[in-house]
C-alpha positions as CSV (number, residue, x, y, z in Angstrom):
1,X,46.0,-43.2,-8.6
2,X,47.3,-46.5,-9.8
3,X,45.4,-49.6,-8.9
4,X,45.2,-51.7,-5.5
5,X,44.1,-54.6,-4.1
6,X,40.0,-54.3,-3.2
7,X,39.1,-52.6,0.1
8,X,42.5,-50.3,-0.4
9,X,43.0,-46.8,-2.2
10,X,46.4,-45.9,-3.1
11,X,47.3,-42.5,-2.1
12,X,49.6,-40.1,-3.1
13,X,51.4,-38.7,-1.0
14,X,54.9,-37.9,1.1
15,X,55.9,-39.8,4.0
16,X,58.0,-37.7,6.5
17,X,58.2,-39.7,9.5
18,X,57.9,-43.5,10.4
19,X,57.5,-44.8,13.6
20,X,56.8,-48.7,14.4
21,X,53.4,-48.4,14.4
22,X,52.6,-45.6,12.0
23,X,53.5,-43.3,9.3
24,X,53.2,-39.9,9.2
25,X,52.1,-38.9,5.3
26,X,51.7,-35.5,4.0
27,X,49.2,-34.9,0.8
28,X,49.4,-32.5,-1.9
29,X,47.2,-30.5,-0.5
30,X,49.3,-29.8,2.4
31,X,47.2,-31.8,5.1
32,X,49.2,-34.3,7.3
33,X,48.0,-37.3,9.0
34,X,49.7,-40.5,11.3
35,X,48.4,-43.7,9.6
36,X,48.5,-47.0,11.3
37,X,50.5,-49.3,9.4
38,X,47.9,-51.9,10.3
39,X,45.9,-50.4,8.1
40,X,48.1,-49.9,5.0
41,X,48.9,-52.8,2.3
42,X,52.8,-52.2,2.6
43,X,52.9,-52.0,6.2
44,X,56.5,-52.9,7.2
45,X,58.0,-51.8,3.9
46,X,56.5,-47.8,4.2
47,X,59.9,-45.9,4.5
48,X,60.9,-42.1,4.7
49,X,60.4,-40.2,1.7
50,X,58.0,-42.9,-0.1
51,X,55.3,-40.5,-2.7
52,X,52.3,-43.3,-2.2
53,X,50.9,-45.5,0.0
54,X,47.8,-47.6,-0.3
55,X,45.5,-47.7,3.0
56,X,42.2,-49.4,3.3
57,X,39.1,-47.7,2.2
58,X,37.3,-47.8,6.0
59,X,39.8,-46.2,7.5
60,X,39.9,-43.3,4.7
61,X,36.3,-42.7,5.3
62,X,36.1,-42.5,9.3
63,X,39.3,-40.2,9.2
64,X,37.1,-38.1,6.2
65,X,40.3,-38.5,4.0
66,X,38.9,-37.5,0.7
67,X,40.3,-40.2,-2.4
């Protein structure tokens, strides 16, 4: 994982769906989960088909998202 910002990981990953309020990114293990773009650093910007994302580290832990 490349560096972020403090307070946000950046994730690899695969985003298959957007919708105005979330993103729906897949990891390489195979596990899928809708983020809030509220809680990522690129927000607006998270398109289709992106291969990372960075989200803030709270959010990570209370969804046990392992990083």
């Amino acid at each position: 994982m490349t560096k972020s910002p403090p307070n946000f990981i950046r994730m690899k990953c695969v985003i298959h769906r957007c919708t105005p309020r979330a993103v729906l990114m897949q990891m390489e293990d195979g596990n899928t989960y809708w983020v809030p773009r509220s809680v990522t650093l690129d927000g607006a910007d998270i398109c289709v088909d992106d291969e990372d994302i960075s989200i803030e580290d709270w959010w990570l832990k209370r969804n046990d998202i392992d990083y």
